[in-house]
N, C-alpha and C positions, 0 to 999 in steps of 0.2 A: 911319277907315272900314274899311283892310286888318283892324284888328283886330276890330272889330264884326261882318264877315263870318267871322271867323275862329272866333271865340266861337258865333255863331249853329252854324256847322258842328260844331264839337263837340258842339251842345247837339242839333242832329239827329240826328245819328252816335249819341247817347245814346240819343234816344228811340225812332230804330229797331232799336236792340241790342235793348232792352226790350221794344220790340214782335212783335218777332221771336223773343223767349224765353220768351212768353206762354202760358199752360197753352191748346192746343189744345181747341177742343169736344169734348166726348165721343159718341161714336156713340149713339142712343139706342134700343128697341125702343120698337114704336108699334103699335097696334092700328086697327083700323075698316074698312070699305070705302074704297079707293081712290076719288076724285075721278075724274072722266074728264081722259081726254090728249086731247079732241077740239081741233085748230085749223085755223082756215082756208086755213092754206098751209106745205105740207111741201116738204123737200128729202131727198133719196134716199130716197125712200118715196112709197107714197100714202096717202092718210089712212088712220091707224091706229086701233083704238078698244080699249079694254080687254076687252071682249065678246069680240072676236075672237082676243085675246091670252091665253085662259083657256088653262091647261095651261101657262103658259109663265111665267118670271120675270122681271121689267120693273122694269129701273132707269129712275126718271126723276132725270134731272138737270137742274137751272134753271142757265143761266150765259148771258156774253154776250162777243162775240167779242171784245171790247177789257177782260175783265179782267183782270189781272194772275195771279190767285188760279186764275181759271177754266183759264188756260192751263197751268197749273201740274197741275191734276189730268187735262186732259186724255190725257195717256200712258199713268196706269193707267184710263181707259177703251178707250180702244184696245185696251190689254193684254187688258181684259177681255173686249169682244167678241169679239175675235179669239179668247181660249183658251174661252168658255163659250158663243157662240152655236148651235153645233153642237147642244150639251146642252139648249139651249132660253132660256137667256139672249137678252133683248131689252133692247137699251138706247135713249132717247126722252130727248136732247137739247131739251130749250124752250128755245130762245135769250128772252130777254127782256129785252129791251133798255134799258140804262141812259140813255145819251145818243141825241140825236137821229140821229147819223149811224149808228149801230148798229140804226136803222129800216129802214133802204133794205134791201130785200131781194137786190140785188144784191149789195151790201158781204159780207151774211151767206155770201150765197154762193159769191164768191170767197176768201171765207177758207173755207169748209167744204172746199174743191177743192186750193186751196192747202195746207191741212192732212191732206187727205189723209182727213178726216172720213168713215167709208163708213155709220154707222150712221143711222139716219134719227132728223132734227131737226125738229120743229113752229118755226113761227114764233107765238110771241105780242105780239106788238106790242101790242095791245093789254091784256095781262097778266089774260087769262081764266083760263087754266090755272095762274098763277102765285094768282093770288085761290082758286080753288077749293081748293089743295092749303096754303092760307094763309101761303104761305113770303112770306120777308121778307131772303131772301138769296140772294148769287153766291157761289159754288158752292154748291150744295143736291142733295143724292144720296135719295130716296128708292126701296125698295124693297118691292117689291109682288109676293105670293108667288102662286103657279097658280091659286087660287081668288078672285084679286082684291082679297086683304087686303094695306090696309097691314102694312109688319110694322117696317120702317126706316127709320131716317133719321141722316144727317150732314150737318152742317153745317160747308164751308169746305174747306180744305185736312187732308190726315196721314189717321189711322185708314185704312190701305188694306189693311192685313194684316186688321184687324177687318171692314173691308166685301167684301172678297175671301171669309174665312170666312163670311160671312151668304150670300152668294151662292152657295158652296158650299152650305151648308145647307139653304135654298131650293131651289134644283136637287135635291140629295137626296131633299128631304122625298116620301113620295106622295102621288099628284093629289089623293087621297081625303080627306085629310087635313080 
């Protein structure tokens, strides 16, 4: 049995090396009109709507507070609000929630408090905004330039140097564009 467990461990140890050295997704450029960010229940914020967010560059990010992945990217979002809100960066957290205890809005909440989260998060519970923008992942970063165009998207973890420069760029660009 010592052995059997012994074997199985190496054979994990393996396959999370592998998974772990995996060609990253590559960032991608995206076109069209932005989906709405409308949901029924925000935290640090009151409800936001893209309309009102024209002139402004809006990272929406999909994740959920017990990811492993999600918590992972959370630093360089912090990073980011904090160095680019000034310039007009908005960042729009959708928590949407994988398991059922990641429902309770309280839970959301005490980890957003706890984390220290200051940028305003939609709850989709029921994965409205996650349907419209048809993502199918945690972590998911899209970016949405002054005039309401998509223009970006990543998926998962890494490319932050790549999505930091888009956001730069974005902010750049003029409103006119």
């Amino acid at each position: 049995m010592k052995r059997q467990l012994g074997i199985l461990a190496i054979i994990l140890a393996l396959l999370f090396g592998l998974i772990n050295h995996l060609p990253a997704r590559q960032p991608e450029q995206i076109s069209g009109n932005a989906p709405s960010i409308s949901a029924a229940q925000w935290l640090n914020s009151k409800p936001l709507d893209l309309a009102e967010l024209k002139n402004k560059v809006v990272m929406v990010e999909f994740w959920t507070y017990g990811c492993y992945n999600c918590k992972n990217v959370e630093p360089y979002l912090k990073s980011w609000y904090s160095r680019y809100r000034e310039q007009g960066l908005v960042i729009v957290a959708v928590h949407s929630p994988e398991f059922a205890h990641e429902r309770v809005i309280n839970n959301v909440r005490r980890y957003v408090s706890e984390h220290d989260i200051q940028y305003p998060v939609a709850i989709d519970n029921d994965f409205a905004v996650w349907k419209r923008y048809n993502n199918h992942y945690w972590p998911a970063m899209y970016l949405i330039d002054k005039q309401g165009r998509l223009r970006y998207r990543h998926i998962g973890e890494g490319a932050y140097r790549q999505t930091e420069k888009m956001i730069q760029t974005l902010l750049a660009e003029n409103n006119s564009r």
